[in-house]
C-alpha positions as a Markdown table, in Angstrom:
| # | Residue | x | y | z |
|---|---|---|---|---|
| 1 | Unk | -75.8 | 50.8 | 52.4 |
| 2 | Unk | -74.3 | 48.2 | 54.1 |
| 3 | Unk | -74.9 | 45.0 | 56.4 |
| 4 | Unk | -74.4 | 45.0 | 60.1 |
| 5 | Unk | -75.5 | 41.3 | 61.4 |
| 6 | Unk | -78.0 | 40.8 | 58.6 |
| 7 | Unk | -79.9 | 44.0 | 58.8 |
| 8 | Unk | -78.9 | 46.6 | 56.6 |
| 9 | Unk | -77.8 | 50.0 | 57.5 |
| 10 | Unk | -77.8 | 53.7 | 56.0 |
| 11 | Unk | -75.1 | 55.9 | 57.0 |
| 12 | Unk | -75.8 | 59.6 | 56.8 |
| 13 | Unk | -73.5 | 62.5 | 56.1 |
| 14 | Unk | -73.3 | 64.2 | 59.2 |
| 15 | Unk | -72.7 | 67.6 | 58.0 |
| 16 | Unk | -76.3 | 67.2 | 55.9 |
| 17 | Unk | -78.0 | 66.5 | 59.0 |
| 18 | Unk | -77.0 | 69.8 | 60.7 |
| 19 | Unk | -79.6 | 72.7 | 60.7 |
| 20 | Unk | -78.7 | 75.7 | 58.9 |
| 21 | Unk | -77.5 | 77.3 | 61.8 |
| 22 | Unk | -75.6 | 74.5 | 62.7 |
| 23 | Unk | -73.6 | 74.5 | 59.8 |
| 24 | Unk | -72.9 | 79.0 | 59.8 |
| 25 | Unk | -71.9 | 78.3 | 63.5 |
| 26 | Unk | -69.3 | 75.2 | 62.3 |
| 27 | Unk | -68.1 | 77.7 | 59.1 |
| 28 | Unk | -67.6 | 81.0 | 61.2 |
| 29 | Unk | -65.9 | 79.0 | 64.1 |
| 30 | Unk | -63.7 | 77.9 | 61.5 |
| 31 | Unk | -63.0 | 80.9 | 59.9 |
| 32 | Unk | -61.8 | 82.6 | 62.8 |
| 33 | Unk | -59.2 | 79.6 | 63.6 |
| 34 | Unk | -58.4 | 80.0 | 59.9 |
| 35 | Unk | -58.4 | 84.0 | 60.0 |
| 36 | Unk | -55.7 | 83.4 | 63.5 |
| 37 | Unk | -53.4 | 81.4 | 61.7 |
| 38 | Unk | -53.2 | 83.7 | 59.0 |
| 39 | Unk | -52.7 | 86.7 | 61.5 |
| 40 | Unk | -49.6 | 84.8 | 63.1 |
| 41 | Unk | -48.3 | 84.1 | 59.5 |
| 42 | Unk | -48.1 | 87.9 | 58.4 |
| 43 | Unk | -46.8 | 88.8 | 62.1 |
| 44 | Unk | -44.2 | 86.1 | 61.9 |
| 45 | Unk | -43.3 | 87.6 | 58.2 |
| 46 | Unk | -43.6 | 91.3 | 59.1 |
| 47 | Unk | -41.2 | 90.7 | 61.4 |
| 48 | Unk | -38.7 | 88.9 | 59.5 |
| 49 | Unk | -39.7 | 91.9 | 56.5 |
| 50 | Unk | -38.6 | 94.6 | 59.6 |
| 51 | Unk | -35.4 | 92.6 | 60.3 |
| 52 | Unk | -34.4 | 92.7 | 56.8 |
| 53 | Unk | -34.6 | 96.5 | 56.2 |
| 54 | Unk | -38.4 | 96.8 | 54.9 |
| 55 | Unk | -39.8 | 98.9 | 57.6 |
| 56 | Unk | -42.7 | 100.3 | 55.6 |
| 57 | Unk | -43.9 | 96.6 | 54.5 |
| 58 | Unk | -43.4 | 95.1 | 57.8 |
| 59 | Unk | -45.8 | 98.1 | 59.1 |
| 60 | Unk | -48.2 | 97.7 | 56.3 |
| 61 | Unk | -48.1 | 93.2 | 57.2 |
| 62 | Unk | -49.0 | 94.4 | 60.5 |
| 63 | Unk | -51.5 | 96.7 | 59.5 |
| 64 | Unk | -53.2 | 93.6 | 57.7 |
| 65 | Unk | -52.4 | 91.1 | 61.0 |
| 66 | Unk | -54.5 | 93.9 | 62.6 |
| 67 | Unk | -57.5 | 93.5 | 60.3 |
| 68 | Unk | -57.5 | 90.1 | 60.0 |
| 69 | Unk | -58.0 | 90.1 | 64.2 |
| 70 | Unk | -60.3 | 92.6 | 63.6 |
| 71 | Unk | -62.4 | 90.6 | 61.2 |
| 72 | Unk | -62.5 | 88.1 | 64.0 |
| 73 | Unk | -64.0 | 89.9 | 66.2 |
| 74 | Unk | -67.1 | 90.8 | 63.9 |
| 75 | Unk | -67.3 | 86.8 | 63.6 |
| 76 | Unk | -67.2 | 86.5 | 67.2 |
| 77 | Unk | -70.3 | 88.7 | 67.4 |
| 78 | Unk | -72.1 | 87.5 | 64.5 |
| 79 | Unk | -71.2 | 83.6 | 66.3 |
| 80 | Unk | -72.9 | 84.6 | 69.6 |
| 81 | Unk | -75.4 | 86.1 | 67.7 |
| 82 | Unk | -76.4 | 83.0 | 66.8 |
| 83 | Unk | -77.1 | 81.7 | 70.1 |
C-alpha cells in the first residue's frame, strides 16, 4: 500500500484478478507464440543440418517443426473453444 494525495491506495496483481478462463486463454495464446518460435528455430536448423550433409536429421527437425505447428492448431481449437 501506498499514498496517492493522502489517501492510501492498494494495488492489485492483475493476473490474480483474471477469471480462470481468463488466465487458460492468456497461457494457450502464449503457448502457441511460444510453440511458433520454436517451429522457426528447428526449420532454420534443419536446414542448416541439410546443408551440411545430415539429410535424415534435417527430415526428422522437420518432422518435429511439423508437430509443433500441429500442436498449434489443437490450441487454436481448444482457444476458440473457450469463447
Amino acid at each position: 500500500m501506498h499514498d496517492h494525495d493522502g489517501h492510501g491506495h492498494h494495488h492489485h496483481d492483475h493476473a490474480s484478478d483474471l477469471t480462470e478462463t481468463e488466465k487458460l486463454k492468456t497461457l494457450i495464446t502464449n503457448w502457441i507464440s511460444h510453440n511458433q518460435g520454436h517451429a522457426g528455430s528447428y526449420n532454420t536448423w534443419g536446414k542448416r543440418a541439410g546443408d551440411g550433409g545430415h539429410a535424415k536429421s534435417a527430415e526428422l527437425i522437420a518432422k518435429a517443426a511439423q508437430a509443433t505447428l500441429d500442436i498449434n492448431v489443437l490450441l487454436e481449437d481448444a482457444l476458440k473453444e473457450l469463447d
